[in-house]
py3Dmol code that shows the C-alpha trace and the ligand (Angstrom):
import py3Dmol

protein = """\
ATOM      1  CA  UNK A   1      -3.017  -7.437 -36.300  1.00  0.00           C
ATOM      2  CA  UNK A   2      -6.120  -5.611 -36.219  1.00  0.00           C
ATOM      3  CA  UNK A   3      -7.206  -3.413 -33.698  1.00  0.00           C
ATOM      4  CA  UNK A   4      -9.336  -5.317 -32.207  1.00  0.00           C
ATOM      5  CA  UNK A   5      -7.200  -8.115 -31.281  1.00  0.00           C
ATOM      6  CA  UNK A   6      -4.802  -6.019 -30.648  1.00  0.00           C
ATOM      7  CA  UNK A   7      -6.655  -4.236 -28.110  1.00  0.00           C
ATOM      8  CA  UNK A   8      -8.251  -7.565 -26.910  1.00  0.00           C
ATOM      9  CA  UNK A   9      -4.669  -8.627 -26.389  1.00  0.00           C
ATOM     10  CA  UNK A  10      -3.560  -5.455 -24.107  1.00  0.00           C
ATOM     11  CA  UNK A  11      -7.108  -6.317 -21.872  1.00  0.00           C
ATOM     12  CA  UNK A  12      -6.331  -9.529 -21.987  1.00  0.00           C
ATOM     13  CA  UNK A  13      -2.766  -8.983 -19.831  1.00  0.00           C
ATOM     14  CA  UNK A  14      -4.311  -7.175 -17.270  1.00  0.00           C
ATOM     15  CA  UNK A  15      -4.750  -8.253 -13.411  1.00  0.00           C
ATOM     16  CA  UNK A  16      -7.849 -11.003 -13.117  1.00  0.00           C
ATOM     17  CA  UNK A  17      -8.882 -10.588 -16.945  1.00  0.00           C
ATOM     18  CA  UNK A  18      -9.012 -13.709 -19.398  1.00  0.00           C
ATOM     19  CA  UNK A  19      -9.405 -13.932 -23.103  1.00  0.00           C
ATOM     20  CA  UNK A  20     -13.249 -13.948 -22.863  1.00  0.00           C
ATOM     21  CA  UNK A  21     -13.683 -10.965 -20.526  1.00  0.00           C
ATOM     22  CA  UNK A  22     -11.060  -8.823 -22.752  1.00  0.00           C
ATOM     23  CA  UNK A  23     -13.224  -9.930 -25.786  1.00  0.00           C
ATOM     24  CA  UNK A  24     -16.592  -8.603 -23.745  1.00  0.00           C
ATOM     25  CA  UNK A  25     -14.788  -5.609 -22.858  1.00  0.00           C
ATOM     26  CA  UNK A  26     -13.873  -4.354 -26.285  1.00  0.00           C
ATOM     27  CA  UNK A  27     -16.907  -5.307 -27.535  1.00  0.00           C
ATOM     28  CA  UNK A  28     -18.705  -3.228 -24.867  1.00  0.00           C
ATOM     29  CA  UNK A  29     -16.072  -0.016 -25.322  1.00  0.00           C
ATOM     30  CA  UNK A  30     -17.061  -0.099 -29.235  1.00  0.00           C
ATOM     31  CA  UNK A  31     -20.815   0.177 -28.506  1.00  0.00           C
ATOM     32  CA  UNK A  32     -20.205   3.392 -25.453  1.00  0.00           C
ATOM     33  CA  UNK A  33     -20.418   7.059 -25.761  1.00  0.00           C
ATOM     34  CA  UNK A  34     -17.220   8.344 -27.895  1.00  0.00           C
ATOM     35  CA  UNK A  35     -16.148  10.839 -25.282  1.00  0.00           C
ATOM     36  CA  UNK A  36     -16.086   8.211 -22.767  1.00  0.00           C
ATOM     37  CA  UNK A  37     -13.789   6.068 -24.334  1.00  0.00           C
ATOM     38  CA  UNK A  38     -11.764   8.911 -25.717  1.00  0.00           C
ATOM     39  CA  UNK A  39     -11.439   9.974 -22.154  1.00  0.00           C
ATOM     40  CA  UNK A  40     -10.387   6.712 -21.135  1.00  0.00           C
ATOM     41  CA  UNK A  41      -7.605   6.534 -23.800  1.00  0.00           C
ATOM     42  CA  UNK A  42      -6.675   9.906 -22.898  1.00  0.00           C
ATOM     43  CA  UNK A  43      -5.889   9.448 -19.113  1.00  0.00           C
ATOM     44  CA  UNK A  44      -4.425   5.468 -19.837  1.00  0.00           C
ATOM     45  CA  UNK A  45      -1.608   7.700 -22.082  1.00  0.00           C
ATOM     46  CA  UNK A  46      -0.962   9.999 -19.470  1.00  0.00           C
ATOM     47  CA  UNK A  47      -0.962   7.966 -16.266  1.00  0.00           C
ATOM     48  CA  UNK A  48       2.687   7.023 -15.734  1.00  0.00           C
ATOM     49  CA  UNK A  49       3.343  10.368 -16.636  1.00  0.00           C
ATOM     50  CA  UNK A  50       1.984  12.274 -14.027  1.00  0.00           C
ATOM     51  CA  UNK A  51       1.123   9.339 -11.407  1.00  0.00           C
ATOM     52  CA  UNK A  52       4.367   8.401  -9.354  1.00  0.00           C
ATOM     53  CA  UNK A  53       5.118   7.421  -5.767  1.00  0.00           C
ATOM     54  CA  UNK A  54       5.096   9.850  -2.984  1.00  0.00           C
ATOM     55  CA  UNK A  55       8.690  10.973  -1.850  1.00  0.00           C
ATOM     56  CA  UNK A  56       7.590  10.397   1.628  1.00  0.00           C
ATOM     57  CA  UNK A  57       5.285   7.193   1.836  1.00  0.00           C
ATOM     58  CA  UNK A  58       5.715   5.788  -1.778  1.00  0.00           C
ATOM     59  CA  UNK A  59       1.667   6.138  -2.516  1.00  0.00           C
ATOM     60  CA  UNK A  60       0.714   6.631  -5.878  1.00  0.00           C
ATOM     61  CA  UNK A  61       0.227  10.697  -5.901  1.00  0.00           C
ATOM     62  CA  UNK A  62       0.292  13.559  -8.774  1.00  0.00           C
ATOM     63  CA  UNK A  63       2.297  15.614  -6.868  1.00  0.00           C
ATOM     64  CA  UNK A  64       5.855  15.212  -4.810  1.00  0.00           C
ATOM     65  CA  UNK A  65       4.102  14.420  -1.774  1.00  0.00           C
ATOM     66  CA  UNK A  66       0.759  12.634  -1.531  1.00  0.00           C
ATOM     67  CA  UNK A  67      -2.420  14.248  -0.084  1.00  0.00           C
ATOM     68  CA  UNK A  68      -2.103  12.329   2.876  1.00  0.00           C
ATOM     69  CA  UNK A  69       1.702  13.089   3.558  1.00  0.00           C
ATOM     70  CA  UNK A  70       0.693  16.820   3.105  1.00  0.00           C
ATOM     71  CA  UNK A  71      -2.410  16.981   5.389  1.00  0.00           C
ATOM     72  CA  UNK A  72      -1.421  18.785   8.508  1.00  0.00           C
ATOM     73  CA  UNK A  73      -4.192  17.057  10.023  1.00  0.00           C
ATOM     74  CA  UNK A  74      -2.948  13.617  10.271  1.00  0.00           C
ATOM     75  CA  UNK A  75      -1.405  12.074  12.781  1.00  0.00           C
ATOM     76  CA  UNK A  76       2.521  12.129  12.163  1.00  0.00           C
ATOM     77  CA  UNK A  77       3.100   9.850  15.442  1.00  0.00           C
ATOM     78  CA  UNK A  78       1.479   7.007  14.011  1.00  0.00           C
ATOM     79  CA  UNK A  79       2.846   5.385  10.420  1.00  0.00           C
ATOM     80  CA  UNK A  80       1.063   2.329   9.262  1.00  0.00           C
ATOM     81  CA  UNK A  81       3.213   0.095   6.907  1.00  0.00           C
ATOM     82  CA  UNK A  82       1.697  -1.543   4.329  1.00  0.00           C
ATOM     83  CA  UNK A  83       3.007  -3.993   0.827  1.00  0.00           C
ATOM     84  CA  UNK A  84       1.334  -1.856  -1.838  1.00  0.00           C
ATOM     85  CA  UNK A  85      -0.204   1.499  -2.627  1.00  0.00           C
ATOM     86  CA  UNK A  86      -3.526  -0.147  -3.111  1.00  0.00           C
ATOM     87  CA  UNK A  87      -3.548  -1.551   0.923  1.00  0.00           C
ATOM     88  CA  UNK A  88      -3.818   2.460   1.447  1.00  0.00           C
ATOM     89  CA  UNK A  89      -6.793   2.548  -0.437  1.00  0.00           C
ATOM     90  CA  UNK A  90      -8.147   0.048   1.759  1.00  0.00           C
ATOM     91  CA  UNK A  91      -7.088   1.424   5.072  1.00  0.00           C
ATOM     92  CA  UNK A  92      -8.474   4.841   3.429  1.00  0.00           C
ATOM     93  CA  UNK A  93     -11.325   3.670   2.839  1.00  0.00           C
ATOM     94  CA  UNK A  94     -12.586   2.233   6.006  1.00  0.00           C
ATOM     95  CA  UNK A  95     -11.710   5.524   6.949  1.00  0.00           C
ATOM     96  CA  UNK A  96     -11.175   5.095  10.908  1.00  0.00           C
ATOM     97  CA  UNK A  97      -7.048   5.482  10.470  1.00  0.00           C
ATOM     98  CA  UNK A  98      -5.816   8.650  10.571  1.00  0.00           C
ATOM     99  CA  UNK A  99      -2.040   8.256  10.993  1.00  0.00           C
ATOM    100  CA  UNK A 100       0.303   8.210   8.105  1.00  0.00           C
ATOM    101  CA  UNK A 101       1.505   5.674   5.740  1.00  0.00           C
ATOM    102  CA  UNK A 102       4.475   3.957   4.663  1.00  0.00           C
ATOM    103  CA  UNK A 103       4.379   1.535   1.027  1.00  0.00           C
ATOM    104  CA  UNK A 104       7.260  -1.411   0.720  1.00  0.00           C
ATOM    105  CA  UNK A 105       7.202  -1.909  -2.259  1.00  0.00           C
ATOM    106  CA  UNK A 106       6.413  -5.341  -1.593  1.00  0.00           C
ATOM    107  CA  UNK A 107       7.538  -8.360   0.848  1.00  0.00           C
ATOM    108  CA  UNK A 108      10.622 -10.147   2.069  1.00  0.00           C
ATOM    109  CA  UNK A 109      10.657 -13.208  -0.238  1.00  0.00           C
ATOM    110  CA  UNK A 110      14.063 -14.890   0.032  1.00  0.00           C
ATOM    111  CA  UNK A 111      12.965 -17.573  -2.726  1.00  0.00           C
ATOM    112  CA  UNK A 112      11.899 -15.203  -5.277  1.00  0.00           C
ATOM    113  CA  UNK A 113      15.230 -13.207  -4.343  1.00  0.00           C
ATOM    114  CA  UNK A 114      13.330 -10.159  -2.756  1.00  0.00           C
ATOM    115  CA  UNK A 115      15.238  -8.982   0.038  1.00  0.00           C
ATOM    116  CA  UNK A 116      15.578  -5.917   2.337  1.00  0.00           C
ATOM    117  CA  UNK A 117      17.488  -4.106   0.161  1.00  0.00           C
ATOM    118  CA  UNK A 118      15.127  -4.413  -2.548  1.00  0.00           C
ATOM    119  CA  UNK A 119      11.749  -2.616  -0.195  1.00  0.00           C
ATOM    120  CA  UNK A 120      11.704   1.051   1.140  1.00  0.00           C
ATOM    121  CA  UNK A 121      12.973  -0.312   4.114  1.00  0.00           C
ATOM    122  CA  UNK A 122      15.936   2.401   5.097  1.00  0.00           C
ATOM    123  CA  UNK A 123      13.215   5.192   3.877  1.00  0.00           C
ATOM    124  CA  UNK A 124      11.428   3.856   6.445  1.00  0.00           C
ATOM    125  CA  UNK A 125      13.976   3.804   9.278  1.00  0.00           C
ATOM    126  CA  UNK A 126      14.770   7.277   7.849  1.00  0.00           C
ATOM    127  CA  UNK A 127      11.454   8.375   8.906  1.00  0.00           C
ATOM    128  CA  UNK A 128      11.328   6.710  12.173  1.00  0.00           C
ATOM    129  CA  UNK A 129      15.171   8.375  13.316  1.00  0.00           C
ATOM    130  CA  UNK A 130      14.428  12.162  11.760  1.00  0.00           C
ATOM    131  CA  UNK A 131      10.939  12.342  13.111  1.00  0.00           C
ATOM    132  CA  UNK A 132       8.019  11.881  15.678  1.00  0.00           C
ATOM    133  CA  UNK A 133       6.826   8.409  15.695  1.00  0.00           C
ATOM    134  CA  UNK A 134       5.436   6.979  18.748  1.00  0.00           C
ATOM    135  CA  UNK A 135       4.172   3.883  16.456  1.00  0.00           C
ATOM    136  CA  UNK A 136       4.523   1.942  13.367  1.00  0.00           C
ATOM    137  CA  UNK A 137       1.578  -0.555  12.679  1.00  0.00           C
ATOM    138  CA  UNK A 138       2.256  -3.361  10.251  1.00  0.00           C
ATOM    139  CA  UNK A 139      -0.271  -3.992   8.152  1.00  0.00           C
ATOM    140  CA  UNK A 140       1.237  -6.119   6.342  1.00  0.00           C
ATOM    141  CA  UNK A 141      -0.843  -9.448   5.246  1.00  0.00           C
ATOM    142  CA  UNK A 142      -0.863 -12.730   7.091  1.00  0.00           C
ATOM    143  CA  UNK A 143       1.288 -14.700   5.273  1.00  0.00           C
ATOM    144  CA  UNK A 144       4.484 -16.551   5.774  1.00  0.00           C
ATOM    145  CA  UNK A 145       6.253 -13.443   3.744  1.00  0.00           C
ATOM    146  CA  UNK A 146       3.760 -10.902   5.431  1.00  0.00           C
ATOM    147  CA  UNK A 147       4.853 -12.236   8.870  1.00  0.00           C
ATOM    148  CA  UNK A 148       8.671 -12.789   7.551  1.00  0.00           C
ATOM    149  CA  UNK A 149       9.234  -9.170   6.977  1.00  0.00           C
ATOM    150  CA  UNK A 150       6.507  -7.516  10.004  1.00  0.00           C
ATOM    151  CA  UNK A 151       9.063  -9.862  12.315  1.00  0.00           C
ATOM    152  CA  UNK A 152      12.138  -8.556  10.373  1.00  0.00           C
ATOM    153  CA  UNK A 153      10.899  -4.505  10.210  1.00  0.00           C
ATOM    154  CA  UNK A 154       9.913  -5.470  14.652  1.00  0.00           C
ATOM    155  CA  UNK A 155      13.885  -6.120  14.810  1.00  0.00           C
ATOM    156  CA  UNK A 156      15.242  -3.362  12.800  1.00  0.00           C
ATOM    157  CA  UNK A 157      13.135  -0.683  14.532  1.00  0.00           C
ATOM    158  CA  UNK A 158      13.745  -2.147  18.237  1.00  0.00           C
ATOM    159  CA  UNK A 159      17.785  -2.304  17.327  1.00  0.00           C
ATOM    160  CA  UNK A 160      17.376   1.269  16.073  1.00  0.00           C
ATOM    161  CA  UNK A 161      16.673   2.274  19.576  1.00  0.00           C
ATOM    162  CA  UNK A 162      15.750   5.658  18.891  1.00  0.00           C
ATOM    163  CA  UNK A 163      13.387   7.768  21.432  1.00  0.00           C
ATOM    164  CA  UNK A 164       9.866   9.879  19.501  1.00  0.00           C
ATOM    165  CA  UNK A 165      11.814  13.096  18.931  1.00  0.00           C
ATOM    166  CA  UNK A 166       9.523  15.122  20.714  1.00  0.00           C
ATOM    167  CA  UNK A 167       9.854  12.997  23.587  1.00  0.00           C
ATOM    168  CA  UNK A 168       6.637  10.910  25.241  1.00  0.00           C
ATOM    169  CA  UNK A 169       6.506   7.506  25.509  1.00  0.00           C
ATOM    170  CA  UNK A 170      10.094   5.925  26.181  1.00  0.00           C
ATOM    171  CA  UNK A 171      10.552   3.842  23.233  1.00  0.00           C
ATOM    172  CA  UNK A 172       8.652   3.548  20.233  1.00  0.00           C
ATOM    173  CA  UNK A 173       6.050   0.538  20.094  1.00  0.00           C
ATOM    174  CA  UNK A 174       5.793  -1.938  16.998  1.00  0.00           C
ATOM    175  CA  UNK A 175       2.325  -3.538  16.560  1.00  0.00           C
ATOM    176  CA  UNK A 176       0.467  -5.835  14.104  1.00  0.00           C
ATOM    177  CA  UNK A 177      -2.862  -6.082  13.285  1.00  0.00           C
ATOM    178  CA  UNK A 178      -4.865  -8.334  15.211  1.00  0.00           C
ATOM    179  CA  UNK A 179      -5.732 -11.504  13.464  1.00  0.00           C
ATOM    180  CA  UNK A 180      -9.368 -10.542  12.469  1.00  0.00           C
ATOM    181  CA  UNK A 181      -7.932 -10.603   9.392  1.00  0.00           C
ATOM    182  CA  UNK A 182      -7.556 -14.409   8.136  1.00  0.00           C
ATOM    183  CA  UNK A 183      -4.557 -16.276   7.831  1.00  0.00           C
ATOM    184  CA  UNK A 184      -2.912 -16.275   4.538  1.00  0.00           C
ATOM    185  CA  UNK A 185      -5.799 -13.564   3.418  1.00  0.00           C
ATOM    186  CA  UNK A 186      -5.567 -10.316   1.379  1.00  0.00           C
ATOM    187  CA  UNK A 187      -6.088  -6.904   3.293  1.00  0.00           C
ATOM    188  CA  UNK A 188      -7.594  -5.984  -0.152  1.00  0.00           C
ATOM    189  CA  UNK A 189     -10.253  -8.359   0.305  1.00  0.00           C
ATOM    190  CA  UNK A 190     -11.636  -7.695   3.927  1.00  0.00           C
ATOM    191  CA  UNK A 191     -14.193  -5.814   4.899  1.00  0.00           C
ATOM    192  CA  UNK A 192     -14.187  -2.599   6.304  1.00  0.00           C
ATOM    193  CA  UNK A 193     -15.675  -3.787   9.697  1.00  0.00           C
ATOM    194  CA  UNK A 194     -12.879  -6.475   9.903  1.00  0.00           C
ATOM    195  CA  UNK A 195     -10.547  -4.193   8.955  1.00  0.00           C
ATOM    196  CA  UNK A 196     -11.855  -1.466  11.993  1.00  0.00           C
ATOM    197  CA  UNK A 197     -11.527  -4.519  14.334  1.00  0.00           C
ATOM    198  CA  UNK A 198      -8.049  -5.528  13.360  1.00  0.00           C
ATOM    199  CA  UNK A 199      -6.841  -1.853  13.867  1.00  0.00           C
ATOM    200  CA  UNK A 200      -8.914  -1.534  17.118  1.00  0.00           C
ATOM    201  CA  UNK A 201      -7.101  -5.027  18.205  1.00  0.00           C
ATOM    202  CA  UNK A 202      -3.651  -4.232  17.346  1.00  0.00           C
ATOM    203  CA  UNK A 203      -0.863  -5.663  19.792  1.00  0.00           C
ATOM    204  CA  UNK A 204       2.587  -4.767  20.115  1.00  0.00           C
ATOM    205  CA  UNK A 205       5.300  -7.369  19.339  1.00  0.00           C
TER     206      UNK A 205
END
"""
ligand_1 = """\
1
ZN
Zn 2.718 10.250 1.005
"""
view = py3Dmol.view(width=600, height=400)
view.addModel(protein, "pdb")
view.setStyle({"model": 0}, {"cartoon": {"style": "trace"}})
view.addModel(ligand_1, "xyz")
view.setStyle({"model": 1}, {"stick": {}})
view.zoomTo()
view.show()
């Protein structure tokens, strides 16, 4: 196969991009600055090398724990729990949140066999136990499975019973985002003023 196709092929596979657009794109990489594209190449053959998830929150970082996880500056009482890394790019970038995070990994589907066991679910509850959260916002999105498993994560923190470690309020509060975001929509897809409101409307369980 030549290397065209081939590399039409590999465009072709990823997220949102048909034949057609993979063809444009090669086409368009052949006629751009060599450094560019040799750039490009360079940091596609390196990035599962040196990206990985955060020990702590499961973002994608270069380092053992993310710049967020390592800012003294956040807020450690607050942990907002999101499906994927990209939903902290989101939050991030509305820029109005300045808790912590915490990725899943992705949702309770019990049809596509994705249970508990198969999310950072008992990192999370490891976090919650050994340190001082006072709340843990679901973020997740408002779908059956995004309700499912913010219902499911409600029940395992309340049964965990645990007081903030440093003491405060008496137990620690669960919320969800208010429902500015809409039903069966994509927190990737919102807009940063919907997003603000959602946080800003947040109610506990
Ligand atoms: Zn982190």
């Amino acid at each position: 196969m030549s290397t065209f196709d081939d590399l039409t092929n590999n465009f072709s596979r990823l997220p949102g991009i048909g034949k057609k657009s993979a063809v444009r794109i090669v086409n368009w990489l052949l006629k751009q600055d060599g450094a560019y594209v040799q750039k490009f190449a360079q940091n596609l053959g390196v990035l599962q090398e040196r990206v990985r998830p955060c020990k702590v929150c499961g973002t994608w970082t270069e380092s053992d724990t993310c710049p967020i996880c390592s800012d003294p500056l956040r807020d450690s009482s607050i942990i907002c729990v999101v499906e994927q890394p990209q939903d902290v790019s989101t939050i991030e970038a509305y820029g109005e949140f300045k808790g912590l995070y915490h990725v899943l990994g992705g949702l309770i589907k019990p049809l596509e066999g994705v249970g508990p066991a198969q999310l950072a679910i008992a990192p999370l509850l490891d976090r919650i136990r050994g340190g001082t959260v006072h709340e843990v916002i679901v973020a997740t999105n408002p779908t059956v499975e995004g309700d499912t498993t913010a219902l499911y994560l409600n029940k395992l923190i309340m049964e965990l019973g645990v007081l903030p470690a440093d003491g405060g309020r008496d137990k620690i509060k669960v919320t969800r985002l208010a429902t500015g975001i809409p039903v069966g929509g994509d927190l990737e897809y919102i807009d940063k003023r919907t997003l603000s409101l959602s946080f800003r409307g947040r109610s506990e369980f």
